[in-house]
NUFIPA-8064 format. One line per field, with one value per atom (N, C-alpha, C): residue in three letters; atom name; x, y, z. Coordinates in steps of 0.05 Angstrom, whole numbers. Layout:
N
rest	c(ALA,...)
atom	c(CA,...)
x	c(X,...)
y	c(Y,...)
z	c(Z,...)
***
This chain:
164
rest	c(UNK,UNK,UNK,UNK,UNK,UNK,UNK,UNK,UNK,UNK,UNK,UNK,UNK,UNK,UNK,UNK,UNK,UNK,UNK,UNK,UNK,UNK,UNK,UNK,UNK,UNK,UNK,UNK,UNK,UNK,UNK,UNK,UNK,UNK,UNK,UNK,UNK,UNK,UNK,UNK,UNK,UNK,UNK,UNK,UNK,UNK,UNK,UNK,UNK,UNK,UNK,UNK,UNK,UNK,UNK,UNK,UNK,UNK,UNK,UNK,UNK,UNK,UNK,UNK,UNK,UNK,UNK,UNK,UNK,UNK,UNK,UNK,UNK,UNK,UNK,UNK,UNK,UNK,UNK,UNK,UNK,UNK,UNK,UNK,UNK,UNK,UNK,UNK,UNK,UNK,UNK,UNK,UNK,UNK,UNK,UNK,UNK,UNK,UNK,UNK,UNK,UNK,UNK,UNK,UNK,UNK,UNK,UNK,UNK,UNK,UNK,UNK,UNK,UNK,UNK,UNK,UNK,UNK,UNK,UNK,UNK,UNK,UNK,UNK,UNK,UNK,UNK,UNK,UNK,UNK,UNK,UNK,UNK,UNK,UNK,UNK,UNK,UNK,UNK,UNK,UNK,UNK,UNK,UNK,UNK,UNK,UNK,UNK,UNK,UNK,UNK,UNK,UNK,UNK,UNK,UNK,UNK,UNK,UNK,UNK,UNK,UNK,UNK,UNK,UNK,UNK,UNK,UNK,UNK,UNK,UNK,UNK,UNK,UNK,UNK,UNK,UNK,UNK,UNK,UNK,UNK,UNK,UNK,UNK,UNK,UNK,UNK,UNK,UNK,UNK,UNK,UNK,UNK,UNK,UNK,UNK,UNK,UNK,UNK,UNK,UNK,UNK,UNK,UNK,UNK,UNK,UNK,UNK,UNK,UNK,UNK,UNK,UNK,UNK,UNK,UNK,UNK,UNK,UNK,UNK,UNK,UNK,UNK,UNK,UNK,UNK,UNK,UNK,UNK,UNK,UNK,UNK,UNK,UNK,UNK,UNK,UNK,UNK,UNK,UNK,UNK,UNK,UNK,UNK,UNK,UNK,UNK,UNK,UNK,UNK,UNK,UNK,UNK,UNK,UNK,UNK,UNK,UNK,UNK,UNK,UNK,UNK,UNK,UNK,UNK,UNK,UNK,UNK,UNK,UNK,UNK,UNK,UNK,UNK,UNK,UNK,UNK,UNK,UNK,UNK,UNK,UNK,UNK,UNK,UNK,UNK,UNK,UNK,UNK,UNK,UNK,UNK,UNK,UNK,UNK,UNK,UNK,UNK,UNK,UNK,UNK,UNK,UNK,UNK,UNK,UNK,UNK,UNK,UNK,UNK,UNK,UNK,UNK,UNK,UNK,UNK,UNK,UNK,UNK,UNK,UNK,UNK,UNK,UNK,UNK,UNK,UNK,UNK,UNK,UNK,UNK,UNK,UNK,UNK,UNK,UNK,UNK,UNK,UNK,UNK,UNK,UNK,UNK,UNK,UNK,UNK,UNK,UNK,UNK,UNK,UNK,UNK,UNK,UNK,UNK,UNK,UNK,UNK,UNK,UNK,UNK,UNK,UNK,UNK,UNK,UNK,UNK,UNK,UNK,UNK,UNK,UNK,UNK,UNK,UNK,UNK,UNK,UNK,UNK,UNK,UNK,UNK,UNK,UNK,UNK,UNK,UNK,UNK,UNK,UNK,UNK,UNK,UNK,UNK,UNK,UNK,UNK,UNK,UNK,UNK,UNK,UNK,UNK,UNK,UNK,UNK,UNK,UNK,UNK,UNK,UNK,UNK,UNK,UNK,UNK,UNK,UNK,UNK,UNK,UNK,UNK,UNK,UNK,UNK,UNK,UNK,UNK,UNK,UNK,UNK,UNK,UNK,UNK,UNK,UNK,UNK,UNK,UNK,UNK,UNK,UNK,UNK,UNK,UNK,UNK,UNK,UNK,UNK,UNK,UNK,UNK,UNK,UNK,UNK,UNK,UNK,UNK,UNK,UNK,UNK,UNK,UNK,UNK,UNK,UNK,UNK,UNK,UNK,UNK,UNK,UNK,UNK,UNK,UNK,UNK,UNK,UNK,UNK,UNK,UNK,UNK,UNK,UNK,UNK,UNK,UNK,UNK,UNK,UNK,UNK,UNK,UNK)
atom	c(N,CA,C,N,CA,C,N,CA,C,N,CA,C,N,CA,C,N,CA,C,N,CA,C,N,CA,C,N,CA,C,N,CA,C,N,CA,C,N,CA,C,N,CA,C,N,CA,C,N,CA,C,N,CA,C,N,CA,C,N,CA,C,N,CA,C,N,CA,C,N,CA,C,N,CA,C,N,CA,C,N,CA,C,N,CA,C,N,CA,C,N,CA,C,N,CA,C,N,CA,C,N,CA,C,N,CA,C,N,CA,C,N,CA,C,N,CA,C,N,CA,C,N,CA,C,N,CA,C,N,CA,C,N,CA,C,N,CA,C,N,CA,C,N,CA,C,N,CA,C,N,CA,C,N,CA,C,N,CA,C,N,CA,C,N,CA,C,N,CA,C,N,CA,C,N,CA,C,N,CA,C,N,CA,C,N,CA,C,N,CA,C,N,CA,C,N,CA,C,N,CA,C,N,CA,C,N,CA,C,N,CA,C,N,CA,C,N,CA,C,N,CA,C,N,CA,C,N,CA,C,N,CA,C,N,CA,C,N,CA,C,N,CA,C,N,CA,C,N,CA,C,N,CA,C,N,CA,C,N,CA,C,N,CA,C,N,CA,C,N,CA,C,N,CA,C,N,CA,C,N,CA,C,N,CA,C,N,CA,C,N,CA,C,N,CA,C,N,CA,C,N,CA,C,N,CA,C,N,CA,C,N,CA,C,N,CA,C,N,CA,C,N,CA,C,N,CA,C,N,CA,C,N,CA,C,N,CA,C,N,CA,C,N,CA,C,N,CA,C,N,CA,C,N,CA,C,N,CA,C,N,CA,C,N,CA,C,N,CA,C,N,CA,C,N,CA,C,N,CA,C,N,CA,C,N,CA,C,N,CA,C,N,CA,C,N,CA,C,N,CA,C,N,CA,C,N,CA,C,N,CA,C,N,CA,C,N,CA,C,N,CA,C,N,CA,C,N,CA,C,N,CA,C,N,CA,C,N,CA,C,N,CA,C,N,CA,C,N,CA,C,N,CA,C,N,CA,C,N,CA,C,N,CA,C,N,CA,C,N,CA,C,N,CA,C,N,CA,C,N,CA,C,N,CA,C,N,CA,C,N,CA,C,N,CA,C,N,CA,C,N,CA,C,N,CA,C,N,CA,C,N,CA,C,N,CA,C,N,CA,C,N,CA,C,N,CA,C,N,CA,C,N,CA,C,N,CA,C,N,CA,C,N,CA,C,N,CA,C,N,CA,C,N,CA,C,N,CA,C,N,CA,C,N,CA,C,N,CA,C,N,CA,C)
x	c(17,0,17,6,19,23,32,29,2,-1,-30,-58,-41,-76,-66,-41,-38,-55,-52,-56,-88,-105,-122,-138,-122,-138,-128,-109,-107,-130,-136,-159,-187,-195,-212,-218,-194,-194,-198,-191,-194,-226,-222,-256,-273,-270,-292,-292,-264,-258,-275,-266,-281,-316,-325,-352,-361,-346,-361,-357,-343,-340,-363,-372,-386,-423,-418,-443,-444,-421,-423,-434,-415,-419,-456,-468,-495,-512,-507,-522,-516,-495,-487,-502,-512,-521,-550,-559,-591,-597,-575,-592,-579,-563,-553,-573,-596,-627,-623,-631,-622,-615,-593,-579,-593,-588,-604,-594,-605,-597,-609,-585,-594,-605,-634,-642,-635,-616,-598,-617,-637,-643,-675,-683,-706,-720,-736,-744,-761,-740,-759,-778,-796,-805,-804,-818,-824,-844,-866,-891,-900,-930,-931,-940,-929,-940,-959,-959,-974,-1001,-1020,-1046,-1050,-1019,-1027,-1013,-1025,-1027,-989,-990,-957,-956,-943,-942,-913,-890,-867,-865,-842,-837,-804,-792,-758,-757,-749,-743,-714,-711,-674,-665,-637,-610,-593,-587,-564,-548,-564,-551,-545,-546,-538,-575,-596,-624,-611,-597,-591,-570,-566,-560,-579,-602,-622,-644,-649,-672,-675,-688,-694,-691,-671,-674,-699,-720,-741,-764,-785,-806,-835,-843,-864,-891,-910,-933,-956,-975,-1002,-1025,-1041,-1056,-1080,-1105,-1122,-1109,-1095,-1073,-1045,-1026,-1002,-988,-956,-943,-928,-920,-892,-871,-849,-822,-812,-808,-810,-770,-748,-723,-718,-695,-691,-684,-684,-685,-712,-742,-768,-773,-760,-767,-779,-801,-824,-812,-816,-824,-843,-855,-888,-883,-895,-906,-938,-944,-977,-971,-998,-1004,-997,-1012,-1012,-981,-964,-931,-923,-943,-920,-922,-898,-902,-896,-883,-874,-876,-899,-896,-899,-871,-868,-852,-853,-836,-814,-786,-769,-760,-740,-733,-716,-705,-703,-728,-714,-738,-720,-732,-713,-738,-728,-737,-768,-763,-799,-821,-798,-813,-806,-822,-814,-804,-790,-776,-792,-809,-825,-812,-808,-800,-819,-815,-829,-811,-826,-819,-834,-821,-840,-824,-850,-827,-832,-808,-808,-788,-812,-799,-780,-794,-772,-755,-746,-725,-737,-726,-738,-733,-744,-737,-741,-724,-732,-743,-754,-755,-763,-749,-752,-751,-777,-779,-789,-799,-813,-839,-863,-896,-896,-916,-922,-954,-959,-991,-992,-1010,-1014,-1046,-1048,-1083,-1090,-1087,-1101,-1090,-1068,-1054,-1060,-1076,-1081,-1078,-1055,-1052,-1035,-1019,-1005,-1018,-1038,-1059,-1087,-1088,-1109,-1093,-1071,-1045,-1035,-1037,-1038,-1064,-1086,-1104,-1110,-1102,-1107,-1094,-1058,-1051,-1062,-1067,-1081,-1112,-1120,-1142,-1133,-1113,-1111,-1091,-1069,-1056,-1051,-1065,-1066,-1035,-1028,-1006,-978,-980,-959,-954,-977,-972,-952,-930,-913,-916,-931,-922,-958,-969,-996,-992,-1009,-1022,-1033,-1017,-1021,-1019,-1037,-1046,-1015,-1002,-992,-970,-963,-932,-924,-937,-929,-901)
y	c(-24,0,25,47,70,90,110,124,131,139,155,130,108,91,85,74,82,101,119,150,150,141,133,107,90,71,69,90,102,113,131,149,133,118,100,80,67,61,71,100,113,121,126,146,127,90,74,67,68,68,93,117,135,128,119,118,93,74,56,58,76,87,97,119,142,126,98,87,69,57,42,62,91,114,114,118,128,102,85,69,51,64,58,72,110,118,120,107,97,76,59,39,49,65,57,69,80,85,50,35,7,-5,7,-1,5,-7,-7,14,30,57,32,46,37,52,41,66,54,75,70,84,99,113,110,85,77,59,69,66,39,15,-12,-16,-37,-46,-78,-88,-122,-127,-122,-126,-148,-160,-175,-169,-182,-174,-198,-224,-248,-243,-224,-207,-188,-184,-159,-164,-164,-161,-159,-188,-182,-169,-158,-146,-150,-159,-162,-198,-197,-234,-221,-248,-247,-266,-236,-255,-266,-279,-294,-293,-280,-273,-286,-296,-316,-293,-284,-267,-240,-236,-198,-188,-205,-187,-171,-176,-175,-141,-131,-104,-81,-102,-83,-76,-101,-96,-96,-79,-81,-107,-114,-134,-134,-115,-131,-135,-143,-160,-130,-131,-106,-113,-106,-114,-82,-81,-55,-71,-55,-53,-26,-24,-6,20,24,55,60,34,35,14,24,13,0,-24,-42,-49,-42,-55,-70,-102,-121,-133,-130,-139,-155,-166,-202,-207,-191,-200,-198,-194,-195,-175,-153,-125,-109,-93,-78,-52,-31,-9,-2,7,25,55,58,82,79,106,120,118,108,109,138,158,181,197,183,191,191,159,151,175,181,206,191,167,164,128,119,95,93,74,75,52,41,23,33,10,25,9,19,0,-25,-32,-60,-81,-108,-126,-159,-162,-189,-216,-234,-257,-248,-227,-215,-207,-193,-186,-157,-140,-101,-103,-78,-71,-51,-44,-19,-5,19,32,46,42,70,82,111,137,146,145,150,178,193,221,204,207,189,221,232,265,278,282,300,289,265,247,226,232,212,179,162,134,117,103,91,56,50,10,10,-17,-25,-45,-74,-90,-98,-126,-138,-148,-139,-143,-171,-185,-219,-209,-205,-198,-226,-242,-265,-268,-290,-291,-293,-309,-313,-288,-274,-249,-229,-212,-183,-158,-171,-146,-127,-131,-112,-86,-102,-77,-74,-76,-70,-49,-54,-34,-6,-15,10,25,16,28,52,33,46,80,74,98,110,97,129,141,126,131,163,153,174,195,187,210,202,211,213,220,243,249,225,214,196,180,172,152,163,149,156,142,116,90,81,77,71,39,30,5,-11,-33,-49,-69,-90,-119,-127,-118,-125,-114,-92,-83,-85,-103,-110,-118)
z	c(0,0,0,-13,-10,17,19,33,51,26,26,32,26,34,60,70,99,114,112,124,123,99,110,120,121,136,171,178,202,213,193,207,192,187,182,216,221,254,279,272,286,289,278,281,283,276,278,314,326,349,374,357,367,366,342,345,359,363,378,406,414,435,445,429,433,440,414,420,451,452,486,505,496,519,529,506,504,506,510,512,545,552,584,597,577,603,593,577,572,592,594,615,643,655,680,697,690,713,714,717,718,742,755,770,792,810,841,853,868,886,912,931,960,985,995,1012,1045,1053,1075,1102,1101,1114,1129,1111,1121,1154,1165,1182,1188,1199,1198,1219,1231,1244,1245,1263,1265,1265,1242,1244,1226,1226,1215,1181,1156,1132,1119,1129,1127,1104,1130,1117,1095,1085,1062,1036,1015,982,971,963,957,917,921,890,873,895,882,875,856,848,843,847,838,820,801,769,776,762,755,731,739,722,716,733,746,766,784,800,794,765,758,769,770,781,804,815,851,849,818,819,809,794,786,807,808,831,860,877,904,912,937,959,961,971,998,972,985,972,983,970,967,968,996,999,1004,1002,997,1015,1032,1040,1031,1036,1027,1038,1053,1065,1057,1054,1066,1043,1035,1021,1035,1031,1053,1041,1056,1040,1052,1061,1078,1069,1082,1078,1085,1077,1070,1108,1128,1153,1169,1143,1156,1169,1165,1178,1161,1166,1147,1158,1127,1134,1114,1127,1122,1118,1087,1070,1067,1069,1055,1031,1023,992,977,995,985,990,1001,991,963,956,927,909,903,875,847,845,819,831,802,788,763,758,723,718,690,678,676,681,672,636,635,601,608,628,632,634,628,633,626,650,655,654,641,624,626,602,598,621,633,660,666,654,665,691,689,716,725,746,758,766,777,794,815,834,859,875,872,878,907,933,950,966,977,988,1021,1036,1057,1071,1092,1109,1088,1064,1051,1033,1036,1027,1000,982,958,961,964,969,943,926,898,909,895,890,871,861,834,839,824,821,804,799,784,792,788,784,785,806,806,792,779,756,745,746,732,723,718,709,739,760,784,799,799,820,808,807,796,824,838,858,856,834,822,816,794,781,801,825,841,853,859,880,864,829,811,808,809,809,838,857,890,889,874,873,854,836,810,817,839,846,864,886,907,897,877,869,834,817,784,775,787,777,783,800,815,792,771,746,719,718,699,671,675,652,655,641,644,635,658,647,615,614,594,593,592,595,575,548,529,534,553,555,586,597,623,639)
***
């Protein structure tokens, strides 16, 4: 090869380098809402959750779920949101806290990722899980309805039998 086809198949590498760069870049930070935030600041109890409406399921990854999604298991009552952790300790939110429920763009073995948004004294608290919605379990969508009933705006991602 000559000079000159040198010279450009340098910058032919280059710039494909640069651009697939640029695409990892943007598409790292499309998904890294994704990643699990940890809420360090929440207030547990030892109560019982036996009696109230479970709405979370744990999908499987082979272990990478365990950076997307919330540890605790997520239960609703007609008042009160629960976040129950893997040592059986509840803490209790008002319905009328939650500000934000929405899909996120993950979804693990065809299972959306939710998110909730709750204001907890000021302090924003995230969970993200995965919906147990089945033909016999509709407490998912009884627990979405409860909030859009008491706060409309809190809904980010609307309900769909087909984009669940």
């Amino acid at each position: 090869m000559s000079q000159k086809g040198n010279t450009y198949l340098s910058v032919i590498v280059f710039l494909g380098v640069v651009f697939a760069f640029l695409i990892v870049r943007i598409v790292y930070k499309k998904n890294r809402s994704g990643i699990r935030q940890e809420n360090n600041k929440l207030n547990y109890t030892n109560s019982d959750f036996q009696h109230l409406n479970k709405i979370s399921a744990r999908p499987f990854l082979f272990g990478l779920e365990k950076k997307i999604i919330s540890d605790h298991e997520f239960y609703f009552d007609h008042e009160n949101f629960y976040a129950v952790n893997p040592h059986h300790q509840t803490a209790k939110f008002n319905l009328k806290d939650i500000t934000e429920i929405s899909k996120t763009s993950v979804k693990i073995n065809n299972s959306s990722i939710w998110q909730i948004k709750i204001n907890n004294n000021n302090e924003e608290v995230v969970f993200k899980f995965a919906h147990n919605y089945t033909i016999w379990n509709k407490n998912f969508l009884e627990f979405y309805r409860k909030v859009e009933e008491l706060n409309p705006s809190a809904i980010k991602s609307k309900w769909n039998i087909w984009s669940m």
